[in-house]
C-alpha positions as CSV (number, residue, x, y, z in Angstrom):
1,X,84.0,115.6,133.6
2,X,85.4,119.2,134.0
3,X,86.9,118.4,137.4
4,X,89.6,116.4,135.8
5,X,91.5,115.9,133.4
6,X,90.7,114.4,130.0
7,X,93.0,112.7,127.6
8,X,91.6,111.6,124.4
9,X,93.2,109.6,121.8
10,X,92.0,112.4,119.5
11,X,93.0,115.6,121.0
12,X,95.4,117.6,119.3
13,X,94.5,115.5,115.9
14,X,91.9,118.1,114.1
15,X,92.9,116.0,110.9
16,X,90.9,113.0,112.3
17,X,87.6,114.2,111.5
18,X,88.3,114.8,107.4
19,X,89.0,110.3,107.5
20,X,85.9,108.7,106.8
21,X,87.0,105.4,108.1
22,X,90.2,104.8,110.1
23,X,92.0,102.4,108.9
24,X,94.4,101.4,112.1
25,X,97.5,102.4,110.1
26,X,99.6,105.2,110.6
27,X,99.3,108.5,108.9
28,X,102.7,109.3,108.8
29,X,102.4,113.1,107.5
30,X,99.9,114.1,109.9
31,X,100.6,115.7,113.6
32,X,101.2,112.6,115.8
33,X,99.5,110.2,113.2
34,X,103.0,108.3,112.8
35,X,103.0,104.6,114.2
36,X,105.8,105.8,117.0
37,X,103.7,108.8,117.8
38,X,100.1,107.0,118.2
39,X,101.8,103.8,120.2
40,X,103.8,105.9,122.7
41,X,101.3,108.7,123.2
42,X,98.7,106.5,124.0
43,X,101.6,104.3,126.4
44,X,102.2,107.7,128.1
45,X,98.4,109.0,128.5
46,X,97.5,105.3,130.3
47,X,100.7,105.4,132.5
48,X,99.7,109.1,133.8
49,X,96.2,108.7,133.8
50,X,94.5,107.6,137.2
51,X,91.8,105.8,135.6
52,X,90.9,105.0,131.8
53,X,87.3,105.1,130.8
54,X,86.5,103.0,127.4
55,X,84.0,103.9,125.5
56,X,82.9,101.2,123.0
57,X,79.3,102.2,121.8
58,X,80.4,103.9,118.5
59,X,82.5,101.2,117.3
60,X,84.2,101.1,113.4
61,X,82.1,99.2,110.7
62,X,83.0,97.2,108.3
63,X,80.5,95.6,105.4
64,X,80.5,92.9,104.3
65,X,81.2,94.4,100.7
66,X,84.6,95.3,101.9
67,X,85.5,92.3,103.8
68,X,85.2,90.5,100.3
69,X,87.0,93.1,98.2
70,X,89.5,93.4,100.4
71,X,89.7,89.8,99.8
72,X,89.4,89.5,95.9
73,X,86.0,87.4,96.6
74,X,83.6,90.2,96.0
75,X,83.0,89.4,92.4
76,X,82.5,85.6,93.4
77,X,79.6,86.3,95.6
78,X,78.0,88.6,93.1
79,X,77.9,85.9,90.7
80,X,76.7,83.6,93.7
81,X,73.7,85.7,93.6
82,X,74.7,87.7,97.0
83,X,72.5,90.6,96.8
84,X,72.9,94.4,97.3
85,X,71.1,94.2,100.6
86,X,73.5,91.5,102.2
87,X,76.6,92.8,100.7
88,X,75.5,96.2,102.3
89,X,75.3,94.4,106.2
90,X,77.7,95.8,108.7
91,X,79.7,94.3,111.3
92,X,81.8,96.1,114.1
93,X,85.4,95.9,114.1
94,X,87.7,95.0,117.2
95,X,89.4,97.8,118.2
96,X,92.5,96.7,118.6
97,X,94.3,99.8,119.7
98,X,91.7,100.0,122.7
99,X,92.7,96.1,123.6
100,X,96.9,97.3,123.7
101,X,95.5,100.6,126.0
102,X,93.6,97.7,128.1
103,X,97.3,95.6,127.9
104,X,99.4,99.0,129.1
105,X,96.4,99.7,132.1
106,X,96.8,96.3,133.5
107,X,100.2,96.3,133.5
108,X,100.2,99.7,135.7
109,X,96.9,98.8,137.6
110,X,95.1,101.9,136.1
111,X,91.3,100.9,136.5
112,X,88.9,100.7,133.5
113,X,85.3,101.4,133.4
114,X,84.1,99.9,130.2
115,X,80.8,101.4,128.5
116,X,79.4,98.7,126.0
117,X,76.6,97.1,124.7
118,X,75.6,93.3,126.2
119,X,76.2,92.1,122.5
120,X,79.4,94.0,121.7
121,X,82.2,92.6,120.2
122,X,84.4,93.9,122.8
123,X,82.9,91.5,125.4
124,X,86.2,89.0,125.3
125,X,87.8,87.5,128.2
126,X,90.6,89.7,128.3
127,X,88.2,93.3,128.7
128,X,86.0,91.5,131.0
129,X,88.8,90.5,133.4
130,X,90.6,93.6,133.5
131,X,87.8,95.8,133.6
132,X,86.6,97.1,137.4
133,X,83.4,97.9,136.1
134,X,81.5,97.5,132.6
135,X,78.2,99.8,132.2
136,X,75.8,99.8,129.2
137,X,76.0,103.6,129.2
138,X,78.5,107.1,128.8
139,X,76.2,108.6,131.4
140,X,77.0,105.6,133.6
141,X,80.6,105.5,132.8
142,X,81.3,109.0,134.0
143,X,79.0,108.8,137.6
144,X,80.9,105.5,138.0
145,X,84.4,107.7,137.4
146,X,83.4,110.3,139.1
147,X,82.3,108.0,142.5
148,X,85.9,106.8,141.7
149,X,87.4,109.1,141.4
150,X,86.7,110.9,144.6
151,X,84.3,113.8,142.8
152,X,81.6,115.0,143.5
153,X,78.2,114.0,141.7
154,X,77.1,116.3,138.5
155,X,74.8,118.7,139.0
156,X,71.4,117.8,136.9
């Protein structure tokens, strides 16, 4: 949408693409990765945006390998006869940053145009309500914006 303004959780983070798998903790060395910086950054991009657009069709994955390591059970289902194949199954994970964002845009009625899928795990009461409009697609996210937003259709 180059006849706005864009604020991205990411921009001016270059180190973000080297992590393989965000971890929702701080990364306290990096240019705003500290907890203060993420959580008030983020506070100040919803307050001074005009609408927030949330894009939940690339969410974080999480196998089901590392759900039992992570909980000391990973052995146990190996020697329950868990195979390779279902340890490998993913899940998505909640983002939970993108929920608080949701918290700060109701609280300043900023309008959010969600973009997920019909079986996302972001469809919760909380996004639903607070959304003004929830579209299966990033193509559809931005016309809806756009119409929002007072601009002018994009070219094709």
């Amino acid at each position: 949408m180059p006849d706005c303004e864009i604020r991205s959780p990411t921009r001016g983070k270059d180190w973000i693409k080297d992590v393989k798998q965000l971890d929702g903790l701080a990364y306290d060395k990096q240019l705003f990765g500290s907890i203060s910086a993420i959580i008030k950054r983020d506070h100040w991009d919803v307050h001074g945006s005009d609408l927030m657009l949330a894009n939940f069709l690339d969410p974080s994955m999480v196998s089901v390998r590392d759900i039992l390591a992570e909980n000391g059970k990973l052995q146990v289902a190996k020697d329950a006869g868990l195979t390779e194949e279902l340890l490998a199954l993913t899940t998505e994970q909640a983002s939970i940053g993108s929920m608080v964002e949701y918290g700060f845009a109701h609280a300043y009625h900023t309008p959010v145009i969600a973009v997920m899928r019909k079986n996302s795990i972001h469809r919760h009461v909380f996004p639903l309500g607070i959304s003004l409009e929830i579209v299966p697609t990033l193509n559809a996210g931005i016309f809806a914006a756009r119409k929002l937003l007072n601009l002018p259709d994009l070219e094709t």
